[in-house]
C-alpha positions, 0 to 999 in steps of 0.5 A: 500500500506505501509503495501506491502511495509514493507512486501517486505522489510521484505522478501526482508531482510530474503532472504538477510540474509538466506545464512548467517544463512546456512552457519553458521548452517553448520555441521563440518564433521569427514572424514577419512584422509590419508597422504603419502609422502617423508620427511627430519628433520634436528636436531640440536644435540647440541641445540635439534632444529628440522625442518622438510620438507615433501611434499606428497598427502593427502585426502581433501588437494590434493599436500601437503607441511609440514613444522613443528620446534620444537624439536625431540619429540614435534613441530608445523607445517603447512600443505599447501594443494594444494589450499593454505588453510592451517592447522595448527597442534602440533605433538607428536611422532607419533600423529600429532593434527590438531588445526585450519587452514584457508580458508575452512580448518578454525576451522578444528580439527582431529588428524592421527598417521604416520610411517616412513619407508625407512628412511636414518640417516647421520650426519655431524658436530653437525648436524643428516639429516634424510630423509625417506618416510611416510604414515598416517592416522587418522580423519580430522573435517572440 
């Protein structure tokens, strides 16, 4: 009768602890990514500062918001899907490179190049507003 007991036990515990393996063993897989939508980068001319705010709709991600500061050529961001994971990326014109994120975006890697287009310039005092629309495309491993 003990010897039922243990076994049980031990299956008992396997069961428990299969779910977590699966999900551990799980493969990343590389998706194609598209990204398009409308954008305004405010840069300061006397310091260099950039921040940009994009909103547009993004395979996986769905209803998105990108908020991004740096400089002209090199910044960070986030990509705030419409669930609220988030990714986080670097950005070097015109390479955005995806480096991590949170919830199932979490250890995501990938990188999408993007184009601006329809793009208006205007400057006001020490400070150049540009807005314009996007579109992009590259991988997305999550």
């Amino acid at each position: 009768m003990r010897g039922l007991n243990v076994r049980f036990v031990a299956a008992l515990a396997i069961c428990a602890l299969l779910p977590v393996i699966t999900v551990v063993a799980k493969d990343r897989v590389s998706r194609p990514f598209k990204i398009s939508g409308h954008f305004q980068q405010v840069i300061d001319l006397y310091t260099g500062d950039t921040t940009t705010e994009a909103k547009g709709q993004a395979t996986h991600l769905g209803l998105s918001t990108l908020l991004g500061s740096g400089n002209q050529s090199l910044f960070s961001g986030t990509i705030v899907a419409a669930n609220r994971d988030i990714i986080f990326y670097d950005f070097n014109s015109p390479v955005f490179t995806l480096t991590g994120g949170t919830g199932r975006f979490e250890n995501v890697s990938g990188e999408f190049s993007a184009v601006a287009y329809n793009v208006v310039v205007w400057e006001i005092g020490t400070w150049r507003i540009i807005t314009g629309d996007f579109t992009g495309s590259g991988t997305i491993t999550y």
